[in-house]
N, C-alpha and C positions, 0 to 999 in steps of 0.2 A: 492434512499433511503429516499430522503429527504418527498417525501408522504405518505411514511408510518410511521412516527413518529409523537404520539399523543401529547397531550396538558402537556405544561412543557418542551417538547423537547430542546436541545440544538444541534446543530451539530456546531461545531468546524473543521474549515476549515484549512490545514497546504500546506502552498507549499512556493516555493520562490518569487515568482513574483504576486507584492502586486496590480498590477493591475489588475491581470487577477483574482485575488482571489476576487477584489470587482465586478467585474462582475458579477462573478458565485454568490456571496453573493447576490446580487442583482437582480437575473432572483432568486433565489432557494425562497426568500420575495415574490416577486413578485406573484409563483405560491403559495404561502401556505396563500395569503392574498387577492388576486385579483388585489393587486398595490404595489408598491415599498415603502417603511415604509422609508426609507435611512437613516437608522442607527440597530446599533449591538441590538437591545433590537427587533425587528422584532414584532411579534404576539404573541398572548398569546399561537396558536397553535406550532411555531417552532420559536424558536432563534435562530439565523446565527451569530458566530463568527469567524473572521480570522485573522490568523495570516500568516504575511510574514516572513519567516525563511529559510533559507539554511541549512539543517541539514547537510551537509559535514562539516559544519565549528562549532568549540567550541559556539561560540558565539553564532548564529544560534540557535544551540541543549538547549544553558542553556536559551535562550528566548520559543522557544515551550515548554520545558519541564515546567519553569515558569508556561505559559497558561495553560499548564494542571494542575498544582495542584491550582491553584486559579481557574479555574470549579470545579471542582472535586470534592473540600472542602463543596461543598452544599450536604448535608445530605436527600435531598427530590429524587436525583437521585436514581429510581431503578432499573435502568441496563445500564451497559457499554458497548459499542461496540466500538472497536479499530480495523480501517486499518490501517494495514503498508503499504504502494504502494509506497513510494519513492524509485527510484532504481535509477541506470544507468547502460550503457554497459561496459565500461571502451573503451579504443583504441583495435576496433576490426581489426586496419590495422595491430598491432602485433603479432606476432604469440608466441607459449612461449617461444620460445629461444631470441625470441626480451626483456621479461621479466625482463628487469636486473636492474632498478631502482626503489632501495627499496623505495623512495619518494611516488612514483605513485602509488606502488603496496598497500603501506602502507595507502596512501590517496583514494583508491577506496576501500579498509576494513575496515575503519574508516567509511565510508559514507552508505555502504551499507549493512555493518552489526552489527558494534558495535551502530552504530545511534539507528536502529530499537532497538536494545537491550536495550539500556538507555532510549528510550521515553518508549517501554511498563514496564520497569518498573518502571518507575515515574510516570505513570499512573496508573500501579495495586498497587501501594504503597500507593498513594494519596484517590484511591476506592477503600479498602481494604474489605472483604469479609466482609458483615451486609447479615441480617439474613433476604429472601423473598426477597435479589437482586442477580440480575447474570450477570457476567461479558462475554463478549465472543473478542478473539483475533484472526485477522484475519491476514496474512500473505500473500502476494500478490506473488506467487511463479511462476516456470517457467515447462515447459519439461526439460530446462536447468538444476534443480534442479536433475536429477535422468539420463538424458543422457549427454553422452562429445560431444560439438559441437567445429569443430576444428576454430581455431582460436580466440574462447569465452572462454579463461582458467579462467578468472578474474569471467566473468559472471557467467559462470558454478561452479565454485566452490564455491563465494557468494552465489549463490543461492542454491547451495547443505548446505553451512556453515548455512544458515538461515532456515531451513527446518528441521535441526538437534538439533539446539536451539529452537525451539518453539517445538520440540516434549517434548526436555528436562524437559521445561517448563507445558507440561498438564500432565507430568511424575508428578513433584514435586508438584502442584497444580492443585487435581481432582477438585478440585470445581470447575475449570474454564470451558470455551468449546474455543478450540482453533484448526484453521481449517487453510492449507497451501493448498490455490488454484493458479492453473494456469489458466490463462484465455485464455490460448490458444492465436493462433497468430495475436497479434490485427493490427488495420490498423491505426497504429500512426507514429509517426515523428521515432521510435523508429527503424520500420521498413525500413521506407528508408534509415535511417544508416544502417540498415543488410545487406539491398541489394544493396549498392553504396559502402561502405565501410570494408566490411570484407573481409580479405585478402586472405582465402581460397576463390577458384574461384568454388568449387562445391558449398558451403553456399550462395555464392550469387546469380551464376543461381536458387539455390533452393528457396530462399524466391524472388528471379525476378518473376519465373514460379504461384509459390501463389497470387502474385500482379497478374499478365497478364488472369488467371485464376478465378478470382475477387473471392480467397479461403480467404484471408485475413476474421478476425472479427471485425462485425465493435463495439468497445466498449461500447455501451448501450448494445446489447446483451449479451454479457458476461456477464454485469453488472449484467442485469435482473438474468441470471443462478445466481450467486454469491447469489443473494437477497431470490431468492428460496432458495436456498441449508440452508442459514442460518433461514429462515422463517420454515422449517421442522425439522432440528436442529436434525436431525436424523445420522452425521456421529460420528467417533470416535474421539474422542479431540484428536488430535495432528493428522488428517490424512491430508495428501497432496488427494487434488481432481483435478483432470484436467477437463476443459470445454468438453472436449468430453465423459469424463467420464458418463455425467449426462443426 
């Protein structure tokens, strides 16, 4: 993303781990200047800020949500682009009759849906529709979202519960454009949990056999689709797209 955004740009980086964030904040300077600026004010073509936050945790959520309305508040901004990508699997070694502690069950919908819910709209609140800007929400969704995979009740129904609220949402606000992709089965840390850890033994031969068959995707590709798909801006606000879709 970060080469295709003109002069003025900001990108605003959110994850937990404040080191890996200055890295990334530091190679994204790096390529949009020809060298390392090493600080938040970057170039005059892209500004790189980051913020460390935990969105599972209160505290966490009211520090990103913070950062975003102090960007936000700049009036010169004309147009919004919001990822949601922070997810997690929850304990794929349970199955649903393992299900029984409302703590947990409570603490992986707090994290992976009400979160996403509270940051976008403390972001569309903060850039609220001005007249020759356009906002667009992107939703980092699953297959999970639309089939049952057994032993992923938590994940699959997260990801069905957040696919259902951003349609909600380009329901009640056509101005917006708001897109629920899956990026298909990428080749992350995410995955070797599928395949080491999930307690259905079909699941796991299933994503073992995608690793050993080198079907896995490797995340820049995805990416790149995700970056088309919103660069032609040709689908219907609120639709779920799949990587193979396109």
């Amino acid at each position: 993303l970060a080469p295709q955004l003109g002069p003025g740009a900001v990108l605003l980086l959110l994850a937990r781990s404040a080191e890996a964030l200055a890295e990334l904040a530091a190679e994204l300077r790096a390529g949009a200047t020809g060298s390392d600026t090493g600080s938040d004010s970057g170039s005059a073509e892209l500004r790189v800020q980051s913020v460390a936050a935990d969105l599972g945790c209160e505290e966490g959520l009211r520090r990103a949500g913070a950062a975003l309305r102090e960007l936000l508040q700049d009036s010169s901004f004309g147009r919004l682009l919001l990822v949601n990508n922070a997810g997690s699997l929850g304990d794929i070694s349970k199955s649903f009759l393992d299900l029984t502690d409302l703590q947990e069950i409570n603490t992986y919908f707090s994290f992976n849906i009400s979160s996403a819910l509270c940051l976008t709209s403390t972001a569309l609140r903060a850039f609220g529709a001005r007249p020759g800007c356009s906002r667009t929400v992107v939703n980092i969704s699953s297959l999970c979202a639309q089939e049952p995979f057994p032993s992923w009740a938590l994940y699959c129904s997260g990801k069905a519960a957040r696919d259902m609220m951003f349609r909600v949402l380009a329901l009640e606000e056509p101005g917006l454009r708001v897109l629920s992709y899956a990026p298909g089965p990428l080749d992350t840390d995410m995955q070797l949990l599928a395949r080491t850890r999930t307690a259905d033994l079909g699941m796991r031969q299933h994503f073992q056999r995608l690793q050993e068959k080198g079907q896995l995707i490797d995340s820049s590709v995805s990416a790149q689709k995700l970056l088309r798909l919103l660069q032609e801006d040709s689908f219907p606000s609120g639709a779920h797209v799949d990587f193979y879709d396109i």
